[in-house]
C-alpha positions as CSV (number, residue, x, y, z in Angstrom):
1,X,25.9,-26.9,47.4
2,X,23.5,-24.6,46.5
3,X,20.1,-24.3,48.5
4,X,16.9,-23.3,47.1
5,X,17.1,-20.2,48.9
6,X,20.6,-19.4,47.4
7,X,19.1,-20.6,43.7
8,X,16.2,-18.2,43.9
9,X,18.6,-15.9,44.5
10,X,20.8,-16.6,41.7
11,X,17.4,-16.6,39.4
12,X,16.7,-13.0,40.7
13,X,19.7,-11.4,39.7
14,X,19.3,-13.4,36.2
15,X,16.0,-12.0,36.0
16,X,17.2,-8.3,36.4
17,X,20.0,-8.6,34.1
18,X,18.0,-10.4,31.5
19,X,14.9,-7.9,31.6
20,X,16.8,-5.3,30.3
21,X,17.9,-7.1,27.3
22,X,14.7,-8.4,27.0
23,X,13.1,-4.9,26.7
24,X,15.4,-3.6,24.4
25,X,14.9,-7.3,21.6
26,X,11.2,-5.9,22.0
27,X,11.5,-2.3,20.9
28,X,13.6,-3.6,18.4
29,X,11.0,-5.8,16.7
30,X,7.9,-3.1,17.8
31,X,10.2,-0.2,16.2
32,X,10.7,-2.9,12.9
33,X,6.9,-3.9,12.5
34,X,6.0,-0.3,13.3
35,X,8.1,0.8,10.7
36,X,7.0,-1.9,8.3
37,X,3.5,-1.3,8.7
38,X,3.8,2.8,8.3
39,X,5.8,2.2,4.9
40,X,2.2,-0.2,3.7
41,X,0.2,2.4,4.6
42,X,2.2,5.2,3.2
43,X,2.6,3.4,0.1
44,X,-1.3,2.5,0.0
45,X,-2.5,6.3,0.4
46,X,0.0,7.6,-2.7
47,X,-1.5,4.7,-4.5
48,X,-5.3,6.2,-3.8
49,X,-4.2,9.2,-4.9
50,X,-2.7,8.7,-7.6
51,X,-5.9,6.4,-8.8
52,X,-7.8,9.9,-7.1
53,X,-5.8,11.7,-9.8
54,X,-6.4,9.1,-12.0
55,X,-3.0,9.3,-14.9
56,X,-3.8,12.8,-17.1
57,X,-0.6,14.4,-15.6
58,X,-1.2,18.3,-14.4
59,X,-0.7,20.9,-17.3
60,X,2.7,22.3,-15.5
61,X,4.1,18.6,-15.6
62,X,3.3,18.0,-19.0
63,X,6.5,18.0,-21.6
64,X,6.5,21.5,-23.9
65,X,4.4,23.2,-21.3
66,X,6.9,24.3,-19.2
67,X,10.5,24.8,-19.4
68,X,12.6,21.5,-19.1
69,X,14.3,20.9,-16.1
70,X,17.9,21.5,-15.4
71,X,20.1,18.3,-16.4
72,X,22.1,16.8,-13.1
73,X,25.0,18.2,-12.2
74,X,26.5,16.6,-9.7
75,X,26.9,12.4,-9.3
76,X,23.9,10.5,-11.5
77,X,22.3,7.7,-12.2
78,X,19.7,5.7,-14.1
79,X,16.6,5.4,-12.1
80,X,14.3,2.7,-13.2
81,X,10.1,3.1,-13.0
82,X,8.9,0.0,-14.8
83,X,9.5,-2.7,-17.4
84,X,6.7,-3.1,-20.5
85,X,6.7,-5.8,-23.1
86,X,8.3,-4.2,-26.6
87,X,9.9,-1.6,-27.4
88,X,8.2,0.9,-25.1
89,X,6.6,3.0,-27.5
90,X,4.5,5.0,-26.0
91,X,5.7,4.3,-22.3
92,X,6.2,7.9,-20.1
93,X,6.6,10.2,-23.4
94,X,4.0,12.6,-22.3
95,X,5.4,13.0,-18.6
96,X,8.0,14.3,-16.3
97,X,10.5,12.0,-14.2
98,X,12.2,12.9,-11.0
99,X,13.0,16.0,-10.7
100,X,16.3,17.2,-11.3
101,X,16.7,15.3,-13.9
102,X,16.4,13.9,-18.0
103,X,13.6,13.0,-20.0
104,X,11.9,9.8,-19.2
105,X,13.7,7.1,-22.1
106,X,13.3,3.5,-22.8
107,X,16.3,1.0,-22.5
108,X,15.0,-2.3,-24.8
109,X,16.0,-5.4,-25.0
110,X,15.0,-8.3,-26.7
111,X,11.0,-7.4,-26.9
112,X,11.1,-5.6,-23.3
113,X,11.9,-2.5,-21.9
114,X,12.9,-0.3,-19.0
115,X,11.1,2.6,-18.6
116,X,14.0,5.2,-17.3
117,X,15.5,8.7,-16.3
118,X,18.8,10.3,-15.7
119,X,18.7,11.1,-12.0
120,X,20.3,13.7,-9.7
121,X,21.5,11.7,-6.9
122,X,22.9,13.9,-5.0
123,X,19.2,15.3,-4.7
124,X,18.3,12.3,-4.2
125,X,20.6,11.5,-1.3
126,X,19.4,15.0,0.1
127,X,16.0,14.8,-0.2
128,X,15.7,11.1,1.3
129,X,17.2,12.2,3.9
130,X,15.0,15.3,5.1
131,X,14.0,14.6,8.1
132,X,10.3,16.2,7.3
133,X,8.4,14.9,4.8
134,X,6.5,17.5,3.4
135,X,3.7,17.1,0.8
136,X,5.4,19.7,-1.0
137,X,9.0,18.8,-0.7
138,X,11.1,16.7,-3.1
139,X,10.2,13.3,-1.5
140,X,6.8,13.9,-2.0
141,X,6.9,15.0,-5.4
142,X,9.3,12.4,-6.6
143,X,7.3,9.6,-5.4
144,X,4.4,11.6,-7.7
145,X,6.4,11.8,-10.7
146,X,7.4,7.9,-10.1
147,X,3.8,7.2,-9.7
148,X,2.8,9.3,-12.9
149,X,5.5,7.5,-15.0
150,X,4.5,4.2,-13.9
151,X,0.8,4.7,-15.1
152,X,1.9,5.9,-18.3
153,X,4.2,2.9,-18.9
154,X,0.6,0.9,-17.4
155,X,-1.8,2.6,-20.2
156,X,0.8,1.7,-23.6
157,X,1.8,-2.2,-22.3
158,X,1.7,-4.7,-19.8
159,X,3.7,-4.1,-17.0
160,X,5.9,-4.9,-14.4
161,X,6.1,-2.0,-11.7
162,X,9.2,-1.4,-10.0
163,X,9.6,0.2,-6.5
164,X,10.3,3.5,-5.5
165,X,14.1,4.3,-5.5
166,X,15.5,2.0,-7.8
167,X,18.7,3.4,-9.7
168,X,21.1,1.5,-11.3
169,X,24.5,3.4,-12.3
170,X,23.9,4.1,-15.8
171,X,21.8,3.1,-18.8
172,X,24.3,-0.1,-19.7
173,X,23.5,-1.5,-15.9
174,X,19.8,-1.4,-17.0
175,X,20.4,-3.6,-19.8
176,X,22.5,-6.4,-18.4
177,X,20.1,-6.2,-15.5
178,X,16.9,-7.0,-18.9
179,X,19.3,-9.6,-20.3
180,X,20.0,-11.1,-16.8
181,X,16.2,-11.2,-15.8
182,X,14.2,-11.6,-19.3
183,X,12.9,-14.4,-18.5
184,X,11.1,-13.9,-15.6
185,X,10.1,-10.0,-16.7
186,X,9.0,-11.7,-19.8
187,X,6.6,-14.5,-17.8
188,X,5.4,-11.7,-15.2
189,X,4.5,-9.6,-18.5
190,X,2.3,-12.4,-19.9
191,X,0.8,-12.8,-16.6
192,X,-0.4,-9.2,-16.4
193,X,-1.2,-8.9,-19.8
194,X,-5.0,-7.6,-20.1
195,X,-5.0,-7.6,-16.2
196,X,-5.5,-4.9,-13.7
197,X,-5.2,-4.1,-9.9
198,X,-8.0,-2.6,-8.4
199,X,-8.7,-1.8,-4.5
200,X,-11.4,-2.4,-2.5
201,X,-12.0,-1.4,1.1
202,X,-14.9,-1.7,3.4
203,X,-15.0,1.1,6.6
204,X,-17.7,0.0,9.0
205,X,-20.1,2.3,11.8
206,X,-20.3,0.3,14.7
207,X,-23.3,2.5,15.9
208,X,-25.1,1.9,13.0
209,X,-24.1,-1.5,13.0
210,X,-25.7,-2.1,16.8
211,X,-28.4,-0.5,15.5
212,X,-28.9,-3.1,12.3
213,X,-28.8,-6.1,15.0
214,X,-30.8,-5.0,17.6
215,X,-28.2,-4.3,20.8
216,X,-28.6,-1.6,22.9
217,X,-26.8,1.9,22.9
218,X,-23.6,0.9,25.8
219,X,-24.4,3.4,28.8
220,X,-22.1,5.2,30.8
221,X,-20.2,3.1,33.3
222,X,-21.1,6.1,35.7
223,X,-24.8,5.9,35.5
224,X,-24.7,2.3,36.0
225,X,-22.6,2.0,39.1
226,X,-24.8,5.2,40.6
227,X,-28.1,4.1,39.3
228,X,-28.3,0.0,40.1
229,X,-26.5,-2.4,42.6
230,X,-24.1,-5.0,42.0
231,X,-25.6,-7.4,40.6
232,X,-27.9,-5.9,38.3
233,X,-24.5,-3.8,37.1
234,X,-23.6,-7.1,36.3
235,X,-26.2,-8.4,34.5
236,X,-26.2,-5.4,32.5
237,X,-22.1,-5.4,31.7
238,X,-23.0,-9.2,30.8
239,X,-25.7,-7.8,28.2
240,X,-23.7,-5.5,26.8
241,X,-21.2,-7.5,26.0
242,X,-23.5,-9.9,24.5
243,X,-24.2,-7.5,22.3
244,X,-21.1,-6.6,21.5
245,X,-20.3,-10.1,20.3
246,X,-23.2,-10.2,18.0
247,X,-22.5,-7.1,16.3
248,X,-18.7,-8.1,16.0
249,X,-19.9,-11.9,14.5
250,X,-22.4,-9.9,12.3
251,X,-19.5,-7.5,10.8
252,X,-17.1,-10.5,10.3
253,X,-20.0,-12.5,8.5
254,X,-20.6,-9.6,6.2
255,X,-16.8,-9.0,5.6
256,X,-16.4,-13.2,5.0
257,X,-19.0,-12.8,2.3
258,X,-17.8,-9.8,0.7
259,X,-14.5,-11.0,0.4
260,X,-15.7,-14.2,-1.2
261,X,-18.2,-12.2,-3.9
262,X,-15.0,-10.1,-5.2
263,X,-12.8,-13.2,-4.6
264,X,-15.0,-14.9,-7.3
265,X,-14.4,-12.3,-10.0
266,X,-10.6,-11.3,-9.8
267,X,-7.5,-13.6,-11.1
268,X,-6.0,-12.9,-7.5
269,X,-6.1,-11.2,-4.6
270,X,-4.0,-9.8,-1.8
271,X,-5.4,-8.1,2.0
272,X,-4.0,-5.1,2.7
273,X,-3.7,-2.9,5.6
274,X,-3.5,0.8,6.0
275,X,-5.5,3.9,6.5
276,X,-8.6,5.8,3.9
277,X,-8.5,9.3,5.0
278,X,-7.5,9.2,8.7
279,X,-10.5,6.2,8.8
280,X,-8.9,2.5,9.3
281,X,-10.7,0.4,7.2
282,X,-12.3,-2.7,8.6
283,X,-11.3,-4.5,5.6
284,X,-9.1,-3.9,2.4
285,X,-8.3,-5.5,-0.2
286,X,-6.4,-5.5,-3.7
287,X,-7.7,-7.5,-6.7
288,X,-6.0,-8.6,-10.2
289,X,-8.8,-8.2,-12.9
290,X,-9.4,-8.5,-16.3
291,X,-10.3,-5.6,-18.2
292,X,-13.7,-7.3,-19.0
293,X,-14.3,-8.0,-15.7
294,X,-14.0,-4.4,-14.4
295,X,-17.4,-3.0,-14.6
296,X,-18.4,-6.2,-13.0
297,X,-16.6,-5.8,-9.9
298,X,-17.4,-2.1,-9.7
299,X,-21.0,-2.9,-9.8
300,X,-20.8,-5.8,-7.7
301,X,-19.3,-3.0,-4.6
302,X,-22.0,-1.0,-5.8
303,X,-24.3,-3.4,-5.5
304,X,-23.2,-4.3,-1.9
305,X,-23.0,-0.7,-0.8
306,X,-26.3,-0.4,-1.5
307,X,-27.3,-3.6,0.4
308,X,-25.2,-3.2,3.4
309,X,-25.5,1.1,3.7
310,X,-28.2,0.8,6.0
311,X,-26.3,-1.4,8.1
312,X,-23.6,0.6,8.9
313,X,-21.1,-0.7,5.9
314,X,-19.7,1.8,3.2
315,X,-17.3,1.0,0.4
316,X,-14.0,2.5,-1.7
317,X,-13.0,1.1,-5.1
318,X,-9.8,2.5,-6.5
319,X,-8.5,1.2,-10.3
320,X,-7.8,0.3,-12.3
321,X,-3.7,0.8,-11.5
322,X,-0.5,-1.4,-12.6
323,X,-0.3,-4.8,-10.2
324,X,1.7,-3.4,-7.5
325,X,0.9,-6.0,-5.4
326,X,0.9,-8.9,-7.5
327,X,4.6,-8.5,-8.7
328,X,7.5,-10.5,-7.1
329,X,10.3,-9.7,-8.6
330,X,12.9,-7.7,-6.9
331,X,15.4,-6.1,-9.4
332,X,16.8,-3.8,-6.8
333,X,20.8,-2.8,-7.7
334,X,21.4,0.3,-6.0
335,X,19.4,2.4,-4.0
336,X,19.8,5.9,-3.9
């Protein structure tokens, strides 16, 4: 029999085979969230600039303006950017798809339709692949053109965005995959109808913020521990971080009663994450809002940039843009 001297034993060796294994589940999951989070924040900052841009497509990508593109060559496919209620009249005529590739076409079906291109993806393959994404390169400007085409679809018909990538293997796929799904395009369609997404996001100066609440500017640790004893270093660190708990409960108040004044005007709402500029915001936001309630919420984050400026509080408000993050359905067949 074992004694407990001979168990802890055992345990140690346990404890060094598991740790390794241990490590290596948790870069797993860090490398997965890591990964998830970078594709949110990636996919916020197209959506600012594209709503930067706003949907008037540059005069080289407008159709007649500039020599059409080469048709695929090699394997293709029918990449899908959106679905509209009726026939899609109107829906991506003016602009350019992915590039190689056709002009952007409707597939309809039963009052709905896919707004579409004839895709290269062999270039897709190739350029997904790059292991540089350059803001130049064909990743970059094919998430553009997808953006472009989805706003178009957007400003002729309520819409149902789809996400980047999705290709299907020709235009006949498309319409089983509308006959297979009209229902629920056709209820997500009348949900949106009239609606819009809009961002918000609130960046915050801490400094300024201190400032707004009365706490002290935090001195050097240096001067402290050179300057007073023990004690009164103590006292001080205690002060300090006194104040650093008001200004964080202030900041959190205001953020608590932002979000509830926007809250109050939009359909729905979802928090995002992500990065404005380099500059993580301290709160963002996106909103579902009717068309008659857009100039309300933009002076409503008007009005509440000018309120909360002094304090150290500024504000972004992006729209209005096709509910890309109101829409569940997930129509994926094949990604190229």
């Amino acid at each position: 029999m074992n004694t407990p001297d001979d168990v802890a034993a055992v345990f140690e060796r346990l404890v060094v085979e598991d740790v390794a294994s241990l490590l290596a589940d948790v870069r797993r999951e860090g490398l997965d969230r890591a990964r998830d989070q970078l594709a949110q924040a990636y996919a916020d900052a197209l959506v600012r600039a594209v709503g930067r841009r706003g949907c008037e497509p540059a005069p080289a990508d407008l159709v007649g303006l500039c020599p059409p593109a080469p048709a695929p060559r090699g394997e293709t496919g029918c990449y899908v950017y959106a679905v509209v209620a009726g026939d899609g009249t109107g829906a991506g005529a003016d602009v350019r798809g992915i590039q190689p590739g056709g002009p952007v076409e409707v597939v309809a079906h039963d009052g709905i339709a896919a707004v579409v291109s004839q895709v290269d993806l062999d270039a897709m393959r190739a350029g997904g692949a790059a292991p540089d994404v350059d803001e130049r390169g064909w990743f970059a400007n094919a998430v553009r053109a997808h953006e472009r085409v989805v706003l178009a679809a957007f400003h002729s018909a309520p819409t149902v965005p789809m996400r980047f990538g999705i290709v299907h293997p020709d235009r006949e796929a498309v319409q089983r995959m509308l006959a297979e799904h009209a229902d629920d395009l056709r209820c997500e369609l009348i949900r949106f109808d009239g609606l819009a997404e809009w961002s918000v996001r609130v960046h915050v100066d801490q400094e300024l913020v201190a400032a707004s609440v009365g706490t002290d500017p935090e001195p050097a640790v240096d001067d402290l521990t050179a300057e007073q004893g023990g004690r009164d270093y103590l006292l001080r660190r205690r002060s300090q971080q006194v104040g650093r708990d008001r200004v964080r409960a202030f900041v959190q108040g205001r953020l608590d009663e932002i979000a509830q004044d926007l809250a109050a005007i939009a359909r729905d709402s979802v928090l995002t994450t992500g990065a404005s500029d380099g500059n993580p915001p301290a709160f963002g936001a996106a909103y579902l809002v009717t068309r008659q309630d857009e100039s309300r919420l933009v002076s409503v984050v008007e009005a509440l940039g000018a309120q909360l400026g002094g304090s150290g509080f500024s504000f972004e408000v992006g729209g209005p843009w096709p509910p890309y993050h109101f829409t569940d359905l997930r129509l994926e067949a094949e990604h190229a």
